[in-house]
C-alpha positions, -999 to +999 in steps of 0.1 A: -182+870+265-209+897+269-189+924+242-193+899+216-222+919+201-200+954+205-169+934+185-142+942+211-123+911+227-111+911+261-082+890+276-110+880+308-127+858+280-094+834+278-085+830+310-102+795+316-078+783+286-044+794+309-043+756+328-049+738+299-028+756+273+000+750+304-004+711+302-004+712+265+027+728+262+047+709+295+034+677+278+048+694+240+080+697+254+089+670+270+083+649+235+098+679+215+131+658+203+108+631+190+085+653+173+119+670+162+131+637+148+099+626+132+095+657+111+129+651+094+125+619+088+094+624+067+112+653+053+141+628+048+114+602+033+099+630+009+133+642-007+142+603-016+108+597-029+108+626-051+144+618-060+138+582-069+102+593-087+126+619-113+153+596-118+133+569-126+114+592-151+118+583-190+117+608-222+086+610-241+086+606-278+076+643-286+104+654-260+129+631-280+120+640-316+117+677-300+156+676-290+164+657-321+151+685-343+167+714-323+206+693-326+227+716-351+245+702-379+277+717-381+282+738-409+323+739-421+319+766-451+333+757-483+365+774-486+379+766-456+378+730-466+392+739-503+420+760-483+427+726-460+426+702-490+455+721-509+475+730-471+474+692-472+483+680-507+511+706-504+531+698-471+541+662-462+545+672-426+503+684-431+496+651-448+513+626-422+494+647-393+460+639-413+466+606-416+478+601-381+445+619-374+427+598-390+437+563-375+434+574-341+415+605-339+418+607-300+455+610-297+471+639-281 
């Protein structure tokens, strides 16, 4: 530890940490599977928390009257609705599909 003041490092400095680095890491290993296991289970744990948290989560008002302003009206221009009117007064095949249509709208 005498170069300390001149800024260099040399590898003599660390040797007293060699024995106890080699216990640390025999003793890591032999308890590596339940480290192993214990880090995905709070993994695990987190992911179902934060799941749970955001499903449980509810709308505010501004984020509901926000969405409720931005939901487009449908627009069916003039014309075309003239155009379907008279197609329909005209053809009796037209005005029994209407009114079939009409009754039960979810027919195929």
């Amino acid at each position: 530890m005498s170069n300390k003041k001149s800024g260099n490092i040399d590898l003599g400095d660390f040797k007293h940490l060699g024995p106890a680095l080699g216990r640390l890491s025999k003793a890591s290993l032999r308890y590596a599977g339940m480290m192993f296991f214990l880090l995905v289970a709070v993994v695990y744990g987190f992911v179902v928390l934060q799941i749970n948290t955001l499903s449980n989560a509810q709308p505010t008002d501004s984020d509901v009257s926000a969405q409720t302003k931005t939901t487009a009206v449908p627009n069916v221009d003039p014309k075309v609705v003239q155009q379907l009117q008279t197609l329909q007064d005209n053809s009796s095949n037209v005005q029994t599909l209407f009114q079939q249509a009409r009754e039960n709208p979810f027919q195929e």
